[in-house]
Structure formats: C-alpha cells, structure tokens
Biopython code that builds the backbone (N, CA, C, O; Angstrom):
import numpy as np
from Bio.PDB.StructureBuilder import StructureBuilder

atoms = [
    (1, "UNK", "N", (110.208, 100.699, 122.686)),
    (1, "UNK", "CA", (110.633, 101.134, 121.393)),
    (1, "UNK", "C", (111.825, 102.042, 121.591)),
    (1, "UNK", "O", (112.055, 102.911, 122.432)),
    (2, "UNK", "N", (112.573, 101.539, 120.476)),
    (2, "UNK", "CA", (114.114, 102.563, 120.649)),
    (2, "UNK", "C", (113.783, 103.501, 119.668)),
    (2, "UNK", "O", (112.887, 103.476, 118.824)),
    (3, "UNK", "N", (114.735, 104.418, 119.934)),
    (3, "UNK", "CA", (114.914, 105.917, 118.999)),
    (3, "UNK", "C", (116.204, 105.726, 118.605)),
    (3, "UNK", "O", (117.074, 105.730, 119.476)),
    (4, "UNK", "N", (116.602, 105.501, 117.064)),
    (4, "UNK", "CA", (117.733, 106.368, 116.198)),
    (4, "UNK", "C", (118.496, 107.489, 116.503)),
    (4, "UNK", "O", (118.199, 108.022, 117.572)),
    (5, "UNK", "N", (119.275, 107.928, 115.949)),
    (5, "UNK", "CA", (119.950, 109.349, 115.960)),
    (5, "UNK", "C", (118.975, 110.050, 115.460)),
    (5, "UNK", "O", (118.604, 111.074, 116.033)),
    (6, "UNK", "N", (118.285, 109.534, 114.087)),
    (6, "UNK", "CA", (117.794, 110.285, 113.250)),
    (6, "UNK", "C", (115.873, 110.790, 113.575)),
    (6, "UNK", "O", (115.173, 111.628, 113.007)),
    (7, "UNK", "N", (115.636, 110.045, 114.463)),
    (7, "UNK", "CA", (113.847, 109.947, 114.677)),
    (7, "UNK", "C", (113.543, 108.357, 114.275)),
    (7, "UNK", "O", (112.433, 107.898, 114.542)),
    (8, "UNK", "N", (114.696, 107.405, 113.533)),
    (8, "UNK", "CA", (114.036, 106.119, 113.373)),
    (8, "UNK", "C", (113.888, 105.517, 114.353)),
    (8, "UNK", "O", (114.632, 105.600, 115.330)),
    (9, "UNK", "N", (112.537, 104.544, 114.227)),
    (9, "UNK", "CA", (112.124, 103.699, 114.970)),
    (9, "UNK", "C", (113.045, 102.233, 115.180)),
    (9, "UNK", "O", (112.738, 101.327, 114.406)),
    (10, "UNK", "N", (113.641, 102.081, 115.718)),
    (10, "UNK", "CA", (113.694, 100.514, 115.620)),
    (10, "UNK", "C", (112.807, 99.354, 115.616)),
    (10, "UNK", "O", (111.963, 99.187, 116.496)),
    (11, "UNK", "N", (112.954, 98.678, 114.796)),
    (11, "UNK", "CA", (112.167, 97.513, 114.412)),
    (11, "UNK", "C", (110.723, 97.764, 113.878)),
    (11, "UNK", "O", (109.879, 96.869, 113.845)),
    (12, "UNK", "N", (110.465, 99.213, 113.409)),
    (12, "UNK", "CA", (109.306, 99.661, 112.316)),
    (12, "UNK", "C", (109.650, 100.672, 111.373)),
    (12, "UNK", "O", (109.560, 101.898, 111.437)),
    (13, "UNK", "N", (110.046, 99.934, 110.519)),
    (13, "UNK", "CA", (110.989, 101.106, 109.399)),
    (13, "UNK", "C", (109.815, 102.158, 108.562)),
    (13, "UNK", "O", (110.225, 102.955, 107.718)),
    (14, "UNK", "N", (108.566, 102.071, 108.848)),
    (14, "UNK", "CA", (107.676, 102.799, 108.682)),
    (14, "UNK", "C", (107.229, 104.073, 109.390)),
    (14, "UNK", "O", (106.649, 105.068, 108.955)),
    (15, "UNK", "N", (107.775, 103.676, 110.910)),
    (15, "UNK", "CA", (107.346, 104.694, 112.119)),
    (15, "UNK", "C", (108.660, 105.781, 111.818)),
    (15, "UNK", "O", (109.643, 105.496, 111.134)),
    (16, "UNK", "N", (108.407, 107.138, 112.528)),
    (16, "UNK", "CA", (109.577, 107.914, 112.715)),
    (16, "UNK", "C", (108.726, 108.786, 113.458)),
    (16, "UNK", "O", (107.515, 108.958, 113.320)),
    (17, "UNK", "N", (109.892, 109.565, 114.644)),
    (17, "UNK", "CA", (109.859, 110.364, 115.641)),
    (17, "UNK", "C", (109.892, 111.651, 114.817)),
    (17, "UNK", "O", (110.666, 111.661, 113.860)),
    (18, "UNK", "N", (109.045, 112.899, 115.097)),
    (18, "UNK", "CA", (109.561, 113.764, 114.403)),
    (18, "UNK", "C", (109.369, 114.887, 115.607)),
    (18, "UNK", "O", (108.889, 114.525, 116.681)),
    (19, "UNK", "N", (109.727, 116.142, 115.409)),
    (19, "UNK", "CA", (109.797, 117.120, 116.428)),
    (19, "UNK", "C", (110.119, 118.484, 116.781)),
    (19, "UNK", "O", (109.391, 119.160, 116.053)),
    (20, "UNK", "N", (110.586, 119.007, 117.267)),
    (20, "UNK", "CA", (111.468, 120.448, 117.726)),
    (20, "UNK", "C", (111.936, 120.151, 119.487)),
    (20, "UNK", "O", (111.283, 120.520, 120.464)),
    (21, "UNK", "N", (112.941, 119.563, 119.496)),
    (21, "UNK", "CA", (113.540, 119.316, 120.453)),
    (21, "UNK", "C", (113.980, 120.475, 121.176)),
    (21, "UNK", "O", (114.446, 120.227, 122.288)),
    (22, "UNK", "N", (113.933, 122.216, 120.666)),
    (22, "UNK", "CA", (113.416, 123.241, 121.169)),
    (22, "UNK", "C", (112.516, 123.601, 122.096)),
    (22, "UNK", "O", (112.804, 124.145, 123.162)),
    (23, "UNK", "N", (111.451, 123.325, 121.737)),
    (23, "UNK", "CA", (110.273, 123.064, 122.301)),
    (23, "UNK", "C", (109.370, 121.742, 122.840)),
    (23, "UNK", "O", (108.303, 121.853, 123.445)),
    (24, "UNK", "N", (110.017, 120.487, 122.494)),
    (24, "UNK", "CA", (110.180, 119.572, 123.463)),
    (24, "UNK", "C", (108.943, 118.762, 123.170)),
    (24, "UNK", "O", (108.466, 117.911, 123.921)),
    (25, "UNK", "N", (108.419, 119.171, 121.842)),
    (25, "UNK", "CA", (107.538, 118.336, 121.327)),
    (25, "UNK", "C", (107.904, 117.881, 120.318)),
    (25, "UNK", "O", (108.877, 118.212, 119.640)),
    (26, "UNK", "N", (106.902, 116.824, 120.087)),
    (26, "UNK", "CA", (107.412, 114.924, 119.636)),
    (26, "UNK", "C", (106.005, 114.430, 118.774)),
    (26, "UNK", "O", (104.797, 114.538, 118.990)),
    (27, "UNK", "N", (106.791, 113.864, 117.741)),
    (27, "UNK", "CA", (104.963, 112.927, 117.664)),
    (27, "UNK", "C", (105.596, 111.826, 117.013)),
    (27, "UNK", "O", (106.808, 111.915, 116.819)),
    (28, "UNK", "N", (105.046, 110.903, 116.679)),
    (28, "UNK", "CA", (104.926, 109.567, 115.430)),
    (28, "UNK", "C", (104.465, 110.216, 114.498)),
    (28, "UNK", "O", (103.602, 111.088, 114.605)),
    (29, "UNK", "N", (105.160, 109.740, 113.182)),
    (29, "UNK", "CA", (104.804, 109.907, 112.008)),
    (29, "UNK", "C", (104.724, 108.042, 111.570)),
    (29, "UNK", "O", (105.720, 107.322, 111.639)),
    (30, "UNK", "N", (103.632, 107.649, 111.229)),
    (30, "UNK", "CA", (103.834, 106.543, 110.424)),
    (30, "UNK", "C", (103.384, 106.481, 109.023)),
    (30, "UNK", "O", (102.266, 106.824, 108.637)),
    (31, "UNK", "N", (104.378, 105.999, 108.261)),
    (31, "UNK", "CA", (104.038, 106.301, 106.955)),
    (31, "UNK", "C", (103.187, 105.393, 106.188)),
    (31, "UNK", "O", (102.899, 104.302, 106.680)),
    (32, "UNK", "N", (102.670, 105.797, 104.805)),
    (32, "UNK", "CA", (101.835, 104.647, 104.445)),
    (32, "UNK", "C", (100.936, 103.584, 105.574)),
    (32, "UNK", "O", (100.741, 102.382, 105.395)),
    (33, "UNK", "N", (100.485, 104.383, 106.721)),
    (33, "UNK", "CA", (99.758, 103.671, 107.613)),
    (33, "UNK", "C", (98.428, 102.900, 107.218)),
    (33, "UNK", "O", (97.716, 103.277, 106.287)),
    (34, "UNK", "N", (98.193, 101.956, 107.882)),
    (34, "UNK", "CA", (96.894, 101.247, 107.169)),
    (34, "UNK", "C", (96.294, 100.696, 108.467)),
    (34, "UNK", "O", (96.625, 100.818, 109.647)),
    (35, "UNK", "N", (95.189, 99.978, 107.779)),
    (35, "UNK", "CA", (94.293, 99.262, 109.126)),
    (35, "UNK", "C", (94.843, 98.531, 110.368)),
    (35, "UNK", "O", (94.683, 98.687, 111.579)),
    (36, "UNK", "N", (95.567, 97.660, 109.592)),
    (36, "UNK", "CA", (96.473, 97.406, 110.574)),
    (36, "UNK", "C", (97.438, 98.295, 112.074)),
    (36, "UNK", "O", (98.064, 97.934, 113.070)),
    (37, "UNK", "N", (97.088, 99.432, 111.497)),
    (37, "UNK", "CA", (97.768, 100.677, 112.722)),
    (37, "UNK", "C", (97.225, 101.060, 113.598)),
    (37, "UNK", "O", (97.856, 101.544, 114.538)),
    (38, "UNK", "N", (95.934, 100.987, 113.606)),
    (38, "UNK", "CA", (94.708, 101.210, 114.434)),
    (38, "UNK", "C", (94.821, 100.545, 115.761)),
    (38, "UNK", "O", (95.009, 99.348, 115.978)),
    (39, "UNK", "N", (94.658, 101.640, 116.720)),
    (39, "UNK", "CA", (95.508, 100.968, 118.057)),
    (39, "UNK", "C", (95.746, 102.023, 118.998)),
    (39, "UNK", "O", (95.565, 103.237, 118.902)),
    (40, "UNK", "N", (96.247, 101.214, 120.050)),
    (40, "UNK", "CA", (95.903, 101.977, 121.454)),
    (40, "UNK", "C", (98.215, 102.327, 121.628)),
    (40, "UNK", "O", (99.143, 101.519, 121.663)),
    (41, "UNK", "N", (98.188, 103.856, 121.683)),
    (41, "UNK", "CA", (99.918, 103.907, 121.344)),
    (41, "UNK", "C", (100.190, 104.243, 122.585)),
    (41, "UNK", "O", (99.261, 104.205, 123.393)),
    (42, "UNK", "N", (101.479, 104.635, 123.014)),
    (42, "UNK", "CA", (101.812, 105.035, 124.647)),
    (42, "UNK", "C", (103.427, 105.749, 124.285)),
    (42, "UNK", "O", (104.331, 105.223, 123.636)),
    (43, "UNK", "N", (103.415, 107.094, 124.938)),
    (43, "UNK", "CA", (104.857, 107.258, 124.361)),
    (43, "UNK", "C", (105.221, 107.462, 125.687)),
    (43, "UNK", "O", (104.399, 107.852, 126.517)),
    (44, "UNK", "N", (106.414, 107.226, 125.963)),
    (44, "UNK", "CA", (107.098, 106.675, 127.008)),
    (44, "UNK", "C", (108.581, 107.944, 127.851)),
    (44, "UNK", "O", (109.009, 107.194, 128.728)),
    (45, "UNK", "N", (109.012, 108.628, 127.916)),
    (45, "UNK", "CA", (110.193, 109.248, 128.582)),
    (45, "UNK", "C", (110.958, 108.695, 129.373)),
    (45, "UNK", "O", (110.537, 108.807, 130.525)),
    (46, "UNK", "N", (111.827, 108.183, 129.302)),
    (46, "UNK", "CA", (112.514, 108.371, 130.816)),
    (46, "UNK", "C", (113.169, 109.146, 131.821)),
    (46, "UNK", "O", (113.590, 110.172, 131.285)),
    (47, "UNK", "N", (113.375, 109.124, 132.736)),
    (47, "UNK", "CA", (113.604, 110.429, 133.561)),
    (47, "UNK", "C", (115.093, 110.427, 133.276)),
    (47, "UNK", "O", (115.779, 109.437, 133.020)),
    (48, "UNK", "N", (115.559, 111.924, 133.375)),
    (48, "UNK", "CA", (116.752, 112.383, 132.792)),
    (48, "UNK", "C", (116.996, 113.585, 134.368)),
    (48, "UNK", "O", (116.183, 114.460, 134.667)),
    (49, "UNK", "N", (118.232, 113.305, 135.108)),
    (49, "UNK", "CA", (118.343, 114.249, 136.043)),
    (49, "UNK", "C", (117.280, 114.261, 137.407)),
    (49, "UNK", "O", (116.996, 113.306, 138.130)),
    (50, "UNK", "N", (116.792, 115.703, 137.496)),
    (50, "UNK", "CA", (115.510, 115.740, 138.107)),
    (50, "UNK", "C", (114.194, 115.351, 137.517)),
    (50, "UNK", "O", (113.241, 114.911, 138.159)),
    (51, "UNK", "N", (114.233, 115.534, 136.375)),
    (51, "UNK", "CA", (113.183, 115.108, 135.723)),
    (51, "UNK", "C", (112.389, 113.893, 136.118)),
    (51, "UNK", "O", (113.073, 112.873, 136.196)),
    (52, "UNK", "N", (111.077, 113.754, 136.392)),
    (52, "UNK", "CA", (110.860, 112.223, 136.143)),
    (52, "UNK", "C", (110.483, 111.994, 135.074)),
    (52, "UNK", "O", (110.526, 112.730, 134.088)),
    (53, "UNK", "N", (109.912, 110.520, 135.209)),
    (53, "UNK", "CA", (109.343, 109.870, 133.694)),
    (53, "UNK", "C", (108.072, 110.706, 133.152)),
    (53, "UNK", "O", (107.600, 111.618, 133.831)),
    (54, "UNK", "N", (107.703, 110.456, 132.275)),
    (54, "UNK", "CA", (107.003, 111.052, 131.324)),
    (54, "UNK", "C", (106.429, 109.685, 130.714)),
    (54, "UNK", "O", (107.198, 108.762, 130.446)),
    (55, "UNK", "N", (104.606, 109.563, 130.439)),
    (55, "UNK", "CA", (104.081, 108.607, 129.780)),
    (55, "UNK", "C", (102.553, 109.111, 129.703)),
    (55, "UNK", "O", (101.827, 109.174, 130.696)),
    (56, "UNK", "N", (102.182, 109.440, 128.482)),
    (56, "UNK", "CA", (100.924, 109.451, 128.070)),
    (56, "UNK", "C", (100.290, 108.612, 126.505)),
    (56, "UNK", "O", (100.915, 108.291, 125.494)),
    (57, "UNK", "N", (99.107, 108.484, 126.782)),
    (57, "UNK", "CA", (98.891, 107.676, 125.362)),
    (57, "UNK", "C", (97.810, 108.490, 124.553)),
    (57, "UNK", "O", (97.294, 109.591, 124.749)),
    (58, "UNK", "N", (97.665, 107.559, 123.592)),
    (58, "UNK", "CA", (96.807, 108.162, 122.353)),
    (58, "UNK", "C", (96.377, 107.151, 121.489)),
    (58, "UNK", "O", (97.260, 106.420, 121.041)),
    (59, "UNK", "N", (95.004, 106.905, 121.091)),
    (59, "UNK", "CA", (94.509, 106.199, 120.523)),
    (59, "UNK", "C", (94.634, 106.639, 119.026)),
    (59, "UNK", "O", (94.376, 107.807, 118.738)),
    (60, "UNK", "N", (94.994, 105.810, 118.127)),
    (60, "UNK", "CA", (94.823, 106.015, 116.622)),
    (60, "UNK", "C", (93.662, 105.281, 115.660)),
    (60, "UNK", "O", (93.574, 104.053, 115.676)),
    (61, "UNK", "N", (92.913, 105.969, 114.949)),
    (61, "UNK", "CA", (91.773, 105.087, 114.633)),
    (61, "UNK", "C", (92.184, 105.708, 113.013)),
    (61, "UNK", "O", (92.257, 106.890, 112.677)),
    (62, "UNK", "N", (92.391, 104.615, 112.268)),
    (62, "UNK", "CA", (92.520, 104.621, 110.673)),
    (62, "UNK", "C", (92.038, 104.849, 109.754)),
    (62, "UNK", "O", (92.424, 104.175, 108.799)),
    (63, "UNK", "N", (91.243, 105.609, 109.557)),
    (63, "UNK", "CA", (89.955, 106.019, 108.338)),
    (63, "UNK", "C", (91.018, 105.836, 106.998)),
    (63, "UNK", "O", (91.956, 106.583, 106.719)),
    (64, "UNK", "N", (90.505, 104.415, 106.146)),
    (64, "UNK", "CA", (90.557, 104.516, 104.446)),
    (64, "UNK", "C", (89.564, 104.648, 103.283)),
    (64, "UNK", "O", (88.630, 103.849, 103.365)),
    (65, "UNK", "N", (89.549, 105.225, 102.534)),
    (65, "UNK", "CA", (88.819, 105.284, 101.076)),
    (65, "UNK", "C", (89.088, 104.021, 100.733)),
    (65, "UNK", "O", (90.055, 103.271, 100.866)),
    (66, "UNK", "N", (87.739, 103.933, 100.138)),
    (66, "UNK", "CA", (87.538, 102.171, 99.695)),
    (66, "UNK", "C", (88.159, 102.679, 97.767)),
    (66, "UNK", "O", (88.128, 103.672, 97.039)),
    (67, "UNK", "N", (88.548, 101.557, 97.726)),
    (67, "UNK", "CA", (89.296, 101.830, 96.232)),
    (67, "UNK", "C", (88.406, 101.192, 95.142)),
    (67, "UNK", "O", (88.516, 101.380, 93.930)),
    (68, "UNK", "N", (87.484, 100.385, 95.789)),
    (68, "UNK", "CA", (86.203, 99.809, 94.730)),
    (68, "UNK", "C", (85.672, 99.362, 95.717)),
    (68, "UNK", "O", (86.198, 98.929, 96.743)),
    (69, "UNK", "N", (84.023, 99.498, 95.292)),
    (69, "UNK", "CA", (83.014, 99.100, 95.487)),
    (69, "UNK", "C", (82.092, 98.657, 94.459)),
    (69, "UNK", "O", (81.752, 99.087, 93.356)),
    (70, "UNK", "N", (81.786, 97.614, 95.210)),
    (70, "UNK", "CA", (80.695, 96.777, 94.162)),
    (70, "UNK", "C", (79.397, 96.307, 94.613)),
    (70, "UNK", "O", (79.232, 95.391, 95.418)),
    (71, "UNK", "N", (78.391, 97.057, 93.991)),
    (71, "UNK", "CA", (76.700, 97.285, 94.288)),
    (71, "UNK", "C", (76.158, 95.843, 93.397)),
    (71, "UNK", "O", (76.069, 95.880, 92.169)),
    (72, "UNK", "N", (75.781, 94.461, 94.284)),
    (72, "UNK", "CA", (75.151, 93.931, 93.402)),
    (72, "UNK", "C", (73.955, 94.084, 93.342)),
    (72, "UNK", "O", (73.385, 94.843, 94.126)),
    (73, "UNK", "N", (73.179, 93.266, 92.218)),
    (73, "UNK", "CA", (71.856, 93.733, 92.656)),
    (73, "UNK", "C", (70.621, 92.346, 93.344)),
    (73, "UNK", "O", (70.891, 91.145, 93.346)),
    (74, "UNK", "N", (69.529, 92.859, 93.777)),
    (74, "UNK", "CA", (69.549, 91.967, 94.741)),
    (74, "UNK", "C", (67.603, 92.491, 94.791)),
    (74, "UNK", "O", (66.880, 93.427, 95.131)),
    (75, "UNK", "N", (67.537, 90.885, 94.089)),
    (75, "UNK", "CA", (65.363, 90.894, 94.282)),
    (75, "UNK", "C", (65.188, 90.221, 95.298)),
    (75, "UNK", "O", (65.698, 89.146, 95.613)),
    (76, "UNK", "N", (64.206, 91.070, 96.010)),
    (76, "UNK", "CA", (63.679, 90.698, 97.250)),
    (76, "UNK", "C", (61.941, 90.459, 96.304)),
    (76, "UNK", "O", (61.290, 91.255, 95.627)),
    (77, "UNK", "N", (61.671, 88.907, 96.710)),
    (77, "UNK", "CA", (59.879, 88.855, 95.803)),
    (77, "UNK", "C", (59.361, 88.873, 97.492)),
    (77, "UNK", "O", (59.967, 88.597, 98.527)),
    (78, "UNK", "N", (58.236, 89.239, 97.280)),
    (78, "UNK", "CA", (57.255, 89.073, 98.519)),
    (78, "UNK", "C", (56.166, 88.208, 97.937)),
    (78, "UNK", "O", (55.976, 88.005, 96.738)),
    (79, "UNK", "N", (55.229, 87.554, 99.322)),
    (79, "UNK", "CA", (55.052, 86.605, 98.929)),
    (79, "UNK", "C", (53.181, 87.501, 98.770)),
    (79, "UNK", "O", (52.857, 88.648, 99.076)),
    (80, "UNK", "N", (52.684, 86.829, 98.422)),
    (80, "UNK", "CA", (51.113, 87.681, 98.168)),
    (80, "UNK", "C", (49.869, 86.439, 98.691)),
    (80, "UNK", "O", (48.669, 86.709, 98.641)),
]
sb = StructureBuilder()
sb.init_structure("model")
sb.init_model(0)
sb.init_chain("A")
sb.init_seg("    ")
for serial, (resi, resn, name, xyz) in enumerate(atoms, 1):
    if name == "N":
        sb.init_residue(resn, " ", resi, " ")
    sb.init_atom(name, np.array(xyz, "f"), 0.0, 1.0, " ", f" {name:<3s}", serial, name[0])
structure = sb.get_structure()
C-alpha cells in the first residue's frame, strides 16, 4: 500500500493514514468501515538511513448494530 502527500491511501479511497509525525505515530483511519473490513492488517516501514524496516500487525474485528430485527413467531406442539 502507497501513502499520498496527504495520509491517502492508494487504491482505498476510504482508508487514510493519520498521525503526528512528531512523535512518529501512525494509525489507519477507515471510514464508514463495515464487515467487510474485518481482517488481519500489517503496517509496513521501510528502512530509511540506519534505520531498519519496521512491520507489525493488528487484527480488526467489526462490531455493527443490527438496523432491524425480526422475531417470528414459532409453535413448537409436543407430542403426548
């Protein structure tokens, strides 16, 4: 995955980098995320100078509010 000037993602116009490049922390923001996002992520560095690479991951698990639910109803006869 590429980085923008701005924090955009390339090729997920939903994702964005956000941060304090001060302090050298980073995260994903994805917006309007849904089930579909749920997933195993990996953010990646490359080595710059002395530096080496940099790579750790993070699992994202999606919790949504159901927007309807529907209780039917439902006879169970037993038999005698």
């Amino acid at each position: 995955m590429h980085c923008g000037k701005h924090g955009e993602v390339v090729g997920h116009s939903r994702w964005r980098i956000v941060g304090e490049q001060s302090l050298g922390i980073y995260n994903l923001n994805i917006r309007n995320a849904s089930l579909s996002d749920d997933g195993d992520y990996q953010c990646q560095v490359g080595p710059y100078g002395r530096i080496k690479a940099i790579r750790t991951k993070a699992k994202l698990t999606v919790l949504c509010k159901y927007k309807h639910i529907q209780l039917r109803r439902i006879l169970i006869s037993q038999a005698r």
